[in-house]
C-alpha positions in Angstrom: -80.4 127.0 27.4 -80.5 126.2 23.7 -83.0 129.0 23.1 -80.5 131.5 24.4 -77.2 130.0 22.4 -79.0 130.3 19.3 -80.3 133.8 19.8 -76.7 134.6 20.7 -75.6 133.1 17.7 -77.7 134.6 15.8 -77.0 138.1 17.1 -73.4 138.0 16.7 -73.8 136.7 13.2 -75.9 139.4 12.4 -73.4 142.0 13.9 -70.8 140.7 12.4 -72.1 140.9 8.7 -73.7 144.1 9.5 -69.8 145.0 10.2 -68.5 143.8 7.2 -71.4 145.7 5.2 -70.8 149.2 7.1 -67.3 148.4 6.1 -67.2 147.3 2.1 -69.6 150.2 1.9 -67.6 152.8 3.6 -71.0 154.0 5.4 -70.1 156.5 8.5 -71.2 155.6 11.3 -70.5 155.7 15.1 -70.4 151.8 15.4 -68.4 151.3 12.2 -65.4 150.9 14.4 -67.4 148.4 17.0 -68.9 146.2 14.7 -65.8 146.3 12.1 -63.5 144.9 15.1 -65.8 142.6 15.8 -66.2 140.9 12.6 -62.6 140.8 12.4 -62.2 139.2 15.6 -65.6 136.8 15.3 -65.3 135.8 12.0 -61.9 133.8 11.6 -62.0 132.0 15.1 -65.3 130.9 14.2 -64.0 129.4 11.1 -61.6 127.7 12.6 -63.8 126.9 15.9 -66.1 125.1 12.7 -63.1 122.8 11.7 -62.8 121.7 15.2 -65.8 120.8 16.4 -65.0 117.3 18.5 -62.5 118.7 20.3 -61.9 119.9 23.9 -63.9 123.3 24.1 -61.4 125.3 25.6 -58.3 124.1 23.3 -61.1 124.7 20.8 -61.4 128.2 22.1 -58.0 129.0 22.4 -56.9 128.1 19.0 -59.8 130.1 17.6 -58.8 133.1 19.3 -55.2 132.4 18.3 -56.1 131.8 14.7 -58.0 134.8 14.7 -55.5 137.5 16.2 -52.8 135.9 13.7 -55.0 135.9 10.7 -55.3 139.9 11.7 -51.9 140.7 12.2 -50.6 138.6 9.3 -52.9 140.3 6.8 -52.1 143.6 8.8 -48.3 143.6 8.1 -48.7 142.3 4.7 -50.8 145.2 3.5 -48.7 147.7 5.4 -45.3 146.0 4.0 -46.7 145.8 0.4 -48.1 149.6 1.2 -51.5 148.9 0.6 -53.3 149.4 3.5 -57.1 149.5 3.4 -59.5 148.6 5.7 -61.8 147.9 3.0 -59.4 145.6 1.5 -58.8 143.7 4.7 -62.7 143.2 5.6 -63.0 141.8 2.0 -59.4 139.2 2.6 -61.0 138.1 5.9 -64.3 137.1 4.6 -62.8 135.5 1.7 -60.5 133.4 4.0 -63.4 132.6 6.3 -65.6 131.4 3.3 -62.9 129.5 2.5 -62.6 127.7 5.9 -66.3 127.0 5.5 -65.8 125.2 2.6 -63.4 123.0 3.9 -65.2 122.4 6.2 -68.1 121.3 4.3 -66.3 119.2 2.3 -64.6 118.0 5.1 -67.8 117.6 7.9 -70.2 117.0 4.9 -73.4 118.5 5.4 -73.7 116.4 9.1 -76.3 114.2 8.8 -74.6 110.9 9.0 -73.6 109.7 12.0 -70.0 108.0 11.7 -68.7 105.4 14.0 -65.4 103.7 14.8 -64.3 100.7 13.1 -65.1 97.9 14.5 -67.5 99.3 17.7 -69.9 96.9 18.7 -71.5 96.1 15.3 -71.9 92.2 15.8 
């Protein structure tokens, strides 16, 4: 079962930067608007899925697909009130903010080797 959640992984990582590539290059192609949407839907809720990883998997889930669809329609009606509207522009503010989230989370998580316990559980 692991096998498969890592190929998965895997797959929509590769997808998903393959969108943002076809996108920051302006390359025309009939998945541009596929994998484009789907980095802008994948990539922020897995940022924020990464900040909450010992939660509850489905309040996890929800707030990653409520981070993401607000992240998108923030940044939409900011470039369309500011009248700079680019699709270019938004790919690159997306991945920016998502690297971003990684890094906190990195300095946050650390790099996940150490195992942390509670104060005070059962170290007699």
């Amino acid at each position: 079962m692991i096998k498969y959640r890592n190929v998965i992984k895997w797959t929509l990582a590769a997808a998903c930067v393959s969108g943002a590539v076809i996108a920051l290059a302006d390359i025309d192609t009939p998945l541009r608007p596929v994998l484009t949407t789907l980095f802008l839907l994948v990539v922020p809720a897995a940022s924020v899925v990464g900040l909450l990883r010992d939660r509850d998997p489905l309040a996890v889930l929800t707030v990653g697909v409520a981070a993401s669809l607000g992240v998108n329609v923030l940044l939409a009606q900011a470039m369309l009130a500011f009248g700079a509207w680019s699709p270019r522009a938004g790919v690159a503010t997306v991945a920016v903010l998502a690297g971003f989230m990684y890094v906190l989370r990195s300095l946050y998580r650390g790099n996940g080797d150490s195992v942390h316990s509670e104060q005070g559980a059962g170290s007699r």
